[in-house]
C-alpha positions as CSV (number, residue, x, y, z in Angstrom):
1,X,0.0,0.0,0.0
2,X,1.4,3.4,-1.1
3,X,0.0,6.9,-0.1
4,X,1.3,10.1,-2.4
5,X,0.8,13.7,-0.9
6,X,-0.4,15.8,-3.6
7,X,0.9,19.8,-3.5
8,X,-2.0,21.9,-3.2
9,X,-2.5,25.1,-5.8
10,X,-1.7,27.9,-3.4
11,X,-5.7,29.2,-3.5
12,X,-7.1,25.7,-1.9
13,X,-3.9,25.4,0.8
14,X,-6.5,26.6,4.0
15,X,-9.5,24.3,2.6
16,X,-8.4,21.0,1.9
17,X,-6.5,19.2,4.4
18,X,-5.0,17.0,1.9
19,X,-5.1,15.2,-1.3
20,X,-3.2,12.1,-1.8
21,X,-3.1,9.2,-4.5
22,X,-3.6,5.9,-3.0
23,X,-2.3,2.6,-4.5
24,X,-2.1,-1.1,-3.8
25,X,-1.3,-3.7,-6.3
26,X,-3.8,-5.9,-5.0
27,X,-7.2,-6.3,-2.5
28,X,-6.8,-4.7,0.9
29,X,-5.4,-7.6,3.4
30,X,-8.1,-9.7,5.4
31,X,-6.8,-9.4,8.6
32,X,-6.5,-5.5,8.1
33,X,-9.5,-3.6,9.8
34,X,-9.3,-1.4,6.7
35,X,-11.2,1.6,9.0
36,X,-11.7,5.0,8.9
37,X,-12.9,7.0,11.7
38,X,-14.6,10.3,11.7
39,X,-12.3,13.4,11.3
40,X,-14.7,16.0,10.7
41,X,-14.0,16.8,7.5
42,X,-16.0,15.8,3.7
43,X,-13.7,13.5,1.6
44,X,-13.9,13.7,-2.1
45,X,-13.7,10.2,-4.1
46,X,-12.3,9.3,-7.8
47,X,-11.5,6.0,-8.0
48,X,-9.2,5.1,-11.6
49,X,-8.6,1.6,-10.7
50,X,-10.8,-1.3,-9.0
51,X,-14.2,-1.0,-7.3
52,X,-14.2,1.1,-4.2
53,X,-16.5,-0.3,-1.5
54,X,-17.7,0.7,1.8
55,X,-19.9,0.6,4.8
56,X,-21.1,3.1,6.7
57,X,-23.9,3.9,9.6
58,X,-24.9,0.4,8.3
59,X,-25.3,1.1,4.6
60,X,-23.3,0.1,2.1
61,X,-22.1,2.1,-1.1
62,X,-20.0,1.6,-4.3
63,X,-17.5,4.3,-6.3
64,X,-17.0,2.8,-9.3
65,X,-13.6,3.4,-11.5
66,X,-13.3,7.3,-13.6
67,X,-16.4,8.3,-11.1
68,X,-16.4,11.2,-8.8
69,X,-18.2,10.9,-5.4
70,X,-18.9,12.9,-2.5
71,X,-18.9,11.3,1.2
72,X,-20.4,13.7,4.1
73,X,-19.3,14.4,7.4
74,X,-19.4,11.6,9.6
75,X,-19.4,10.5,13.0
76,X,-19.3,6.8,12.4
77,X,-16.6,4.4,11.7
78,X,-16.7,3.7,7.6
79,X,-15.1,-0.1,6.5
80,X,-13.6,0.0,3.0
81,X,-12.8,-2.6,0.8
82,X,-12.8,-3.5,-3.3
83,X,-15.2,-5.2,-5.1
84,X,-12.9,-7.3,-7.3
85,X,-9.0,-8.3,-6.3
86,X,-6.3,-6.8,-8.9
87,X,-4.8,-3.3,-8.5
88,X,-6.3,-0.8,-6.8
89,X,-6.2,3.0,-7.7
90,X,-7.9,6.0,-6.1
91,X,-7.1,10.2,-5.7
92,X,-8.8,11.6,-2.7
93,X,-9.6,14.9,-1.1
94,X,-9.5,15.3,2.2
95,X,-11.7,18.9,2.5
96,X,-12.2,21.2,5.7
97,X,-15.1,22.7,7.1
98,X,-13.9,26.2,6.3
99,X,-13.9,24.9,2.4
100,X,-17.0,21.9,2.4
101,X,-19.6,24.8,2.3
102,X,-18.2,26.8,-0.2
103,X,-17.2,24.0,-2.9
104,X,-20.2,22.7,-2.5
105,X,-23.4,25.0,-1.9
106,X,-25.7,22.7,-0.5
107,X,-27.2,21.6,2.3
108,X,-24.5,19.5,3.9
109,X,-26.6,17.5,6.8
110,X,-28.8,16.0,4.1
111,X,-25.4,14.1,3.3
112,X,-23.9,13.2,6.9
113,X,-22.8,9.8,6.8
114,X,-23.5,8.9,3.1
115,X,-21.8,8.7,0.0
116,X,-23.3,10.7,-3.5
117,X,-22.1,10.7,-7.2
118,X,-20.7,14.4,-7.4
119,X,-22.7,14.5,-10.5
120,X,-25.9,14.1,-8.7
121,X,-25.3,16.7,-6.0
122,X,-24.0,19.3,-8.6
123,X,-25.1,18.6,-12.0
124,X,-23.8,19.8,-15.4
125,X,-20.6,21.0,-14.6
126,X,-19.5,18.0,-12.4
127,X,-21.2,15.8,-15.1
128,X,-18.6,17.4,-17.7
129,X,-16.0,17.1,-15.2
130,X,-16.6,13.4,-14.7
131,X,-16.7,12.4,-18.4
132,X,-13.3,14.8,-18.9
133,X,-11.6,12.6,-16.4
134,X,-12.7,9.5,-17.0
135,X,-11.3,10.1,-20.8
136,X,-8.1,11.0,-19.3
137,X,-5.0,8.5,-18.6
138,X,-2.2,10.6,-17.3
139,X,-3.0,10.7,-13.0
140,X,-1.3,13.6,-12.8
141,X,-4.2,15.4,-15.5
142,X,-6.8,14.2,-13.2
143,X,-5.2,15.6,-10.6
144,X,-4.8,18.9,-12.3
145,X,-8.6,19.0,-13.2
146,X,-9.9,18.5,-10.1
147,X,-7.9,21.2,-8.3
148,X,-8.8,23.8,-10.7
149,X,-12.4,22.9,-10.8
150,X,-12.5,23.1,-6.9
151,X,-10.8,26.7,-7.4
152,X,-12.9,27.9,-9.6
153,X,-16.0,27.1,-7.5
154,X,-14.0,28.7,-4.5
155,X,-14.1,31.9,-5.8
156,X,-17.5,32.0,-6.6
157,X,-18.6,31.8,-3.1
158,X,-19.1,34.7,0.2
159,X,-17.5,33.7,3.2
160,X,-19.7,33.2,6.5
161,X,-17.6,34.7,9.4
162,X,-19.1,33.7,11.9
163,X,-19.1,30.4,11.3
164,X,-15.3,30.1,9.8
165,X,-14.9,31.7,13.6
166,X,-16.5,29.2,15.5
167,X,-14.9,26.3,13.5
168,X,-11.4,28.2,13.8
169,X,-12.2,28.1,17.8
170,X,-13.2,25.0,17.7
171,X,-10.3,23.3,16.3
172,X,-7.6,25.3,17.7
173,X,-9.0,24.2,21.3
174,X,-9.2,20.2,20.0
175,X,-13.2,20.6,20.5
176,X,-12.6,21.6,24.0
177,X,-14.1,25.0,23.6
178,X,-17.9,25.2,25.0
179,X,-21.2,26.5,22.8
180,X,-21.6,28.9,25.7
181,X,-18.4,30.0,25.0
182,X,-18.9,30.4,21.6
183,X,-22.2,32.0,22.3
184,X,-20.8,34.7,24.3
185,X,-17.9,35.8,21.5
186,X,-20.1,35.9,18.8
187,X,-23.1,36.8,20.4
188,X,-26.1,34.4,18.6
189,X,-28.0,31.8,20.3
190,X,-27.1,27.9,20.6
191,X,-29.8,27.5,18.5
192,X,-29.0,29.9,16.0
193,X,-25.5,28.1,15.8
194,X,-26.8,24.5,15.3
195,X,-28.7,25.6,12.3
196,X,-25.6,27.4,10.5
197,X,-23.3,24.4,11.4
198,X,-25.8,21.6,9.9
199,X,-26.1,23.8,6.8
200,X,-22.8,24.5,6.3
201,X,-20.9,21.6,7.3
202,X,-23.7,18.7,8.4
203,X,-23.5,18.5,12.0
204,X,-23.5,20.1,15.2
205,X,-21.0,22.5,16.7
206,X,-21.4,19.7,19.7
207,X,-20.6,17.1,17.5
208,X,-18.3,18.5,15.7
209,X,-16.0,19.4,18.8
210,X,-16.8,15.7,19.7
211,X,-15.3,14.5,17.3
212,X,-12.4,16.9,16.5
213,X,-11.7,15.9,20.4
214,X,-11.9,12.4,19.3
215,X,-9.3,12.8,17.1
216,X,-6.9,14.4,18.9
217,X,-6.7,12.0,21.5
218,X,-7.3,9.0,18.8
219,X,-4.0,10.4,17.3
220,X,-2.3,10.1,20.6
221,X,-3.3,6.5,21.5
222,X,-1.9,5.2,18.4
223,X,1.1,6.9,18.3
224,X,1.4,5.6,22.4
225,X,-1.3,3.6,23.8
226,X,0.4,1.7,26.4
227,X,1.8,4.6,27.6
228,X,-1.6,7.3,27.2
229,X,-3.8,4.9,28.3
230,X,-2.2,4.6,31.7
231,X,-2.0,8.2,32.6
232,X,-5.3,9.9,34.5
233,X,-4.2,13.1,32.6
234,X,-5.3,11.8,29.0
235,X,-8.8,11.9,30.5
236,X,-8.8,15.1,31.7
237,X,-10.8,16.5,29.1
238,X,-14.2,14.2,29.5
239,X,-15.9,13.5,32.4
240,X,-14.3,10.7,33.2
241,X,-13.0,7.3,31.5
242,X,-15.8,6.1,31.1
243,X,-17.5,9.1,29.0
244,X,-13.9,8.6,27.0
245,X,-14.3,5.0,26.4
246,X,-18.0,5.5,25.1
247,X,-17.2,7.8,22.7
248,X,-13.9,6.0,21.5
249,X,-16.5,3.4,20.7
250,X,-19.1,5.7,19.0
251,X,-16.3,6.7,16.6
252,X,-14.2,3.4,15.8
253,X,-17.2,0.6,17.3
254,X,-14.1,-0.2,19.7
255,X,-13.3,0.4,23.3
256,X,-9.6,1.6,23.3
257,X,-7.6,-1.3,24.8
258,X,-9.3,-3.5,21.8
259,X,-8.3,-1.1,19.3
260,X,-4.9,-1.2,20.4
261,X,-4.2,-4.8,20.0
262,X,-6.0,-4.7,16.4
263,X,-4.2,-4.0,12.7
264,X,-5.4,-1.4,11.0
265,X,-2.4,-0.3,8.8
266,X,-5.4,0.9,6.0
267,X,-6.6,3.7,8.9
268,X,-3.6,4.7,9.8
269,X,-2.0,6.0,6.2
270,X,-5.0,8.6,6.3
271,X,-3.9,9.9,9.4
């Protein structure tokens, strides 16, 4: 397995975390867990090579080879796998919350934990943009392509400051910032704020801090468990182990010590 770092053009640098070329000359390995955990962000799908497969929130979805597909913000575990064995091929983009809403212009909870042809959510122009990569051999054209067209519908879209302020709080503090909190700096109700962060990203500012917290910690216990897991301060930030263990489990279906004895070398490239 073989995971490429794409450079970003310098517009799309604060917006997508990442975009990378994966590869693997055959099927995923058996014993590999081959999970991915939510990270709060959308992740962009083209699969040139092999069937892409997954299963998520107990549904289960196909990308097909030279499509383009959209999978929404999650807060469930996601299993992926190929339909057929052989070499496997896929360019991915990894996208923020500060970027999801304006790529995208639409109404990002009705896609929370689901996976959509691009075409469908966006018509014509990803419909053009599809068929222009799928006619296109050279990886490195496709890769072009989709950057420019994500560019192109950057710029054609008025930033919300408010809500780039909460999310900017939000993840500098690991999700450990409270809605009251953010209710006092910006002045708008908890209500008002859950409305503007399911339709511009898909979920909660709650949840979302959950699972930016999540992460962090999630991060830390596989770069260390034996050592984190033993120290009262890695808990310090729920209300107590045993809030940490349920939501380790909400986000990878696993309590923590279980996790750390299992293989999941697929999960952790996409750190």
């Amino acid at each position: 397995m073989k995971l490429q770092l794409i450079d970003l053009l310098p517009p799309l640098k604060d917006y997508i975390h990442k975009m990378w070329i994966f590869e693997a000359a055959g099927r995923l390995p058996g014993e590999d867990m081959r999970m991915l955990v939510p990270d709060g962000r959308l992740l962009m799908l083209v699969p040139f090579r092999n069937v892409i497969t997954g299963k998520m929130d107990k549904r289960e979805y196909l990308a097909g080879p030279q499509t383009m597909s959209l999978v929404g913000i999650s807060d469930s575990p996601a299993v992926v796998d190929t339909q057929q064995d052989g070499p496997i091929g896929i360019i991915g983009i990894d996208i923020n919350p500060l970027g999801a809403y304006r790529f995208f212009r639409l109404p990002l909870k009705e896609i929370k934990n689901q996976l959509h042809p691009l075409p469908d959510l966006l018509g014509k122009a990803a419909r053009q943009l599809e068929a222009t990569i799928a006619g296109t051999e050279n990886i490195s054209r496709k890769v072009k392509l989709l950057q420019e067209f994500l560019v192109n519908r950057f710029h054609s879209e008025t930033p919300d400051l408010v809500f780039e302020y909460c999310v900017r709080k939000i993840e500098n503090s690991q999700g450990r910032i409270s809605i009251r909190q953010l209710e006092q700096e910006t002045g708008y109700s908890g209500r008002w704020l859950n409305r503007k962060f399911e339709e511009k990203l898909g979920m909660s500012p709650k949840n979302f801090s959950s699972v930016r917290r999540f992460q962090y910690y999630y991060q830390a216990l596989l770069t260390n468990a034996s050592r984190i897991l033993r120290h009262k301060e890695f808990y310090d930030h729920y209300y107590d182990e045993s809030h940490f263990i349920r939501e380790f489990k909400r986000y990878t279906g696993l309590p923590p010590a279980r996790l750390e004895n299992a293989t999941n070398n697929f999960g952790r490239l996409f750190l």
